[in-house]
N, C-alpha and C positions, 0 to 999 in steps of 0.2 A: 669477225670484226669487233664486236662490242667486246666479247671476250678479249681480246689484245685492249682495248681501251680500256676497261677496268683494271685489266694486269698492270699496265703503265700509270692511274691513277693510283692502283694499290702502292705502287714503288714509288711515286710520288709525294702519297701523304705519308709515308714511313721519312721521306727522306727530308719533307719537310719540317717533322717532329725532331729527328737527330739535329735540324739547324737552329730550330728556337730553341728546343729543352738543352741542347747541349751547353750553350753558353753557361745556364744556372747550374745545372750541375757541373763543372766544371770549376765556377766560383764554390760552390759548396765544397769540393773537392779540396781546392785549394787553401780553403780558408784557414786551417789550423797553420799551416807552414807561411802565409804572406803577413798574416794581421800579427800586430805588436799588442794591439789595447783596444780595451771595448767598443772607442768610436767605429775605426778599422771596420771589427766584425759588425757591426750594425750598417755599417756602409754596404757591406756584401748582401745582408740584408733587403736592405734597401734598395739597393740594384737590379735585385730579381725579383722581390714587392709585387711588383706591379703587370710581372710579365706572365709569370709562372704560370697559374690558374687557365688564362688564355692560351697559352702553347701546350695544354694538357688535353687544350681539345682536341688536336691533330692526332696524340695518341688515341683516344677515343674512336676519332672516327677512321683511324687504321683499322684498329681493332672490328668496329662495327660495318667498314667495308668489307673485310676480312669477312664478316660471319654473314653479309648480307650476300656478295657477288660470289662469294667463292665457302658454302656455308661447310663442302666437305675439306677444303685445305683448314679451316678455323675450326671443325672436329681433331682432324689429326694432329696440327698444329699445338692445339689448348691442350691435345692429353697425351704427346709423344713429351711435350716439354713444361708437363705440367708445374711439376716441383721449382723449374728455374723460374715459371711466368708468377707463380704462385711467390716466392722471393720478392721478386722484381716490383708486385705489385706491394709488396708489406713494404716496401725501402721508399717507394714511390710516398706512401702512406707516410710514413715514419716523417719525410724533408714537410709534407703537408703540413705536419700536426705540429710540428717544429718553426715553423714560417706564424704560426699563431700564438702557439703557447708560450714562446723564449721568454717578451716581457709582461706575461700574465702574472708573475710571482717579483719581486724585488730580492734576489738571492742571486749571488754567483753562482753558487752550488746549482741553481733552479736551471741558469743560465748552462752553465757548461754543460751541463747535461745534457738540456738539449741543441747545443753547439756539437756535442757527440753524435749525436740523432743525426743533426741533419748533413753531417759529414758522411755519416755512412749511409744514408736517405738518397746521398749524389754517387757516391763513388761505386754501391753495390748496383742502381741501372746503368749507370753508365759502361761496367766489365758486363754485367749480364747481357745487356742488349749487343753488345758485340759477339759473346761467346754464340749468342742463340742464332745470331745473323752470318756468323761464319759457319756453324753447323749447318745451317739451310743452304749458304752456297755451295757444303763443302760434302753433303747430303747425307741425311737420314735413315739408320736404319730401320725403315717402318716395312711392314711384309704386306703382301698381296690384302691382306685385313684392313691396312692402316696402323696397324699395333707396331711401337718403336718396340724393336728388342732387347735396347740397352737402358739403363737408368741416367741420372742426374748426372756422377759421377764420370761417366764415357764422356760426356757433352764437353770434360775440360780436359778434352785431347789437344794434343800441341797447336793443331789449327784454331781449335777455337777460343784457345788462351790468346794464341798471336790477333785476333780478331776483338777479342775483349780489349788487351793492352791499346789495341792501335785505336779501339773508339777512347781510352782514357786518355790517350794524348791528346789526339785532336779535339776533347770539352776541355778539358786541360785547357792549350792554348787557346780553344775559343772563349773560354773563361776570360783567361789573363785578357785579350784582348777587348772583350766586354768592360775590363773594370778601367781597362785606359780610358774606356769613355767615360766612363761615369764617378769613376774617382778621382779625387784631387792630393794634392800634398803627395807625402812621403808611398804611402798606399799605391798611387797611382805611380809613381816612379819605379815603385818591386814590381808591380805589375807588365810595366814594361818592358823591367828588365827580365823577368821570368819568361814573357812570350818571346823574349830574344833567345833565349836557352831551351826552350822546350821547341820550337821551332826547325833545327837540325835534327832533333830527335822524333819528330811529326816527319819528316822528309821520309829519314830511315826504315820509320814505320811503315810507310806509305809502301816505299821499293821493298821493306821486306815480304809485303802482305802481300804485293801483286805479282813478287817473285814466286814465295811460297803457293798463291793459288793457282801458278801456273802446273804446279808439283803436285796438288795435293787434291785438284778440283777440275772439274769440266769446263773451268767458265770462260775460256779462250775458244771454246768450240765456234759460238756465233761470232766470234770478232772476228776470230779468221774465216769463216763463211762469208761475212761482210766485212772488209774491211776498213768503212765507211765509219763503225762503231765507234773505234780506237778514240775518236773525237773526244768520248768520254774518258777514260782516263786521261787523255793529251789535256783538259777542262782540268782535271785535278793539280799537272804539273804548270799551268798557267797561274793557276790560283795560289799554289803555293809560294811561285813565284814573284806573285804581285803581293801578295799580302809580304814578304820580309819586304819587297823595295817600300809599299806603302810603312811598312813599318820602321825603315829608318830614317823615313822623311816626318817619322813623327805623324802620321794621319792615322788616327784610330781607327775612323768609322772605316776609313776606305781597305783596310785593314781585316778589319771583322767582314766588310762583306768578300771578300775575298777568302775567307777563312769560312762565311758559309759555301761560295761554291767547292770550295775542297769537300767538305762532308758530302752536300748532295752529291757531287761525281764522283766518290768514291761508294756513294749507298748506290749508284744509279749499274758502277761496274758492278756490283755484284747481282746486281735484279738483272741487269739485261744479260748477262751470262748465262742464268739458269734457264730466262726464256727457254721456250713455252711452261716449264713446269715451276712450278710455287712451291712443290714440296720434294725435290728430288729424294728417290729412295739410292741408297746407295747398294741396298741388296739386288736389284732388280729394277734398271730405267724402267722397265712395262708396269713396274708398282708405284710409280711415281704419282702426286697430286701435279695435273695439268688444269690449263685453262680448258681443257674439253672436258675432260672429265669430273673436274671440283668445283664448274660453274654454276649458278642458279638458271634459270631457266631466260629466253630470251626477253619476253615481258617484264619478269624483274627486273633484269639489265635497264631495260630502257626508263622503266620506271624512275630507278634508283639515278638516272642518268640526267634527268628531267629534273630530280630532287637537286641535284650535285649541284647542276647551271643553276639554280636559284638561290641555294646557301648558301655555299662556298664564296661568293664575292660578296656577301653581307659577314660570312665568318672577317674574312678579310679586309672589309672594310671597317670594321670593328676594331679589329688587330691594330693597322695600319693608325688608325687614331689615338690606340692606347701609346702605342710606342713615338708617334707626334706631343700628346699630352706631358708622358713623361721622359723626354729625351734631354733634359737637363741633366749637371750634375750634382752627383748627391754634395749637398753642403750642411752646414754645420746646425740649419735653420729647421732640413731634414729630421735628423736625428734628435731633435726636441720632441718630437711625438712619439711618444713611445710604442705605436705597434710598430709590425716589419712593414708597412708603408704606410 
């Protein structure tokens, strides 16, 4: 029992992480193709200011759930995909360093440079975290040792390219939709119109990814065992749905949060698929990382369970006021201060 409850907070705080951090990366993504002129990019900026820092802790405590509850899936896991985590984390690095330094220098040249940074800071976790989260639903080949037997290079097989692309659309449009909120003028009106176009192309992705891992993956085994589950993607086609009607009634917010339940029920289909196992081997189910086998011991559990109920709604309550504090739009009074928020 505690083991399935950690499983499902594990795939919780991954799935929480893809809803905040996606929007920013998604703006960063976007940023060279929508902004016309400086204010623009400083608005983009400014958008994600304030957020960024705090929705990095979700990656964090994935990660530290990962090596606390389940310390042999976060062996295998950190060193089957090391070179992609080891990426992920320098890009991750790169948008940080970029978020501080753009107006430490008075230079365009200073500027664009690292407007390059923090483009590619969004767009390279945003493909990796897809690629590395389709290969885990679409399984690993790690041997009875734990040892993958493939390199970096196998990981961007067709599946886990279609899995990279389809997390770029959906920060994509959660982007676009983020900047409806929060930006004004001409800015905000590309924005709109972008998440109108990327939005049919988020659907496609959706049905392709769930056709394709009907083809390519186990993860229909526990749907069709239960078919109670399905609720979960049925969530994905709701959301998508409600986020275009919210979107041509002009509601941003209502919008964006619509466009987060798309991510979490699409991160949620692929966790509850693999159940019980965290680390499917694709050489051998019996070499698989399961919640039996890659758990910490039952005391930890409880421990770490103990920790969770008391942090977690002070994380949150934190979050919850940042994002009250600054849920204005950025305006012209903004961008007088020169850092990114």
């Amino acid at each position: 029992m505690l083991e399935a409850t950690w499983f499902l907070l594990w795939g919780l705080l991954w799935a929480i992480y893809f809803m905040l951090d996606g929007y920013v990366l998604g703006m960063g993504t976007l940023m060279p193709f929508i902004c016309k002129n400086e204010d623009e990019r400083r608005t983009i900026y400014n958008a994600g200011g304030p957020f960024w820092e705090g929705n990095e802790v979700w990656l964090v405590t994935a990660g530290g759930v990962t090596f606390a509850a389940f310390p042999k899936a976060y062996a295998v896991m950190f060193s089957s995909m090391y070179s992609a985590l080891f990426l992920l984390l320098f890009a991750l690095i790169l948008r940080g360093v970029s978020f501080e330094f753009r107006s430490k220098v008075e230079s365009s040249t200073w500027r664009a440079i690292w407007d390059g940074c923090h483009f590619i800071g969004s767009l390279a976790p945003a493909l990796l975290l897809g690629v590395a989260f389709a290969n885990i639903f679409r399984g690993i080949p790690i041997d009875a040792n734990g040892i993958n037997q493939e390199g970096l290079l196998q990981l961007l097989n067709p599946y886990g390219l279609a899995g990279g692309v389809l997390f770029v659309v959906l920060f994509l449009l959660h982007g676009a939709l983020w900047l409806c909120i929060k930006a004004e003028g001409p800015l905000h009106d590309r924005a709109e119109a972008t998440a109108r176009k990327l939005w049919p192309l988020a659907v496609l992705m959706v049905l392709a990814f769930v056709v394709y891992s009907g083809v390519e993956t186990q993860l229909f085994a526990n749907y069709l065992a239960m078919p109670a589950l399905f609720i979960i993607p049925i969530l994905a086609v709701v959301g998508l749905i409600g986020l275009r009607t919210a979107l041509g009634k002009r509601q941003a917010w209502k919008s964006w949060f619509y466009s987060n339940l798309v991510i979490v029920a699409c991160a949620f289909f692929g966790v509850i698929g693999i159940f019980p196992r965290l680390l499917p081997s694709s050489l051998n189910d019996a070499w698989s990382v399961t919640i039996s086998n890659g758990a910490s011991s039952p005391l930890t559990l409880k421990i770490m369970l103990v920790i969770a109920l008391v942090m977690v709604p002070i994380v949150i309550a934190y979050q919850t006021w940042v994002y009250v504090k600054f849920n204005h739009k950025i305006t012209k009074e903004d961008l007088d201060y020169e850092e990114a928020y």
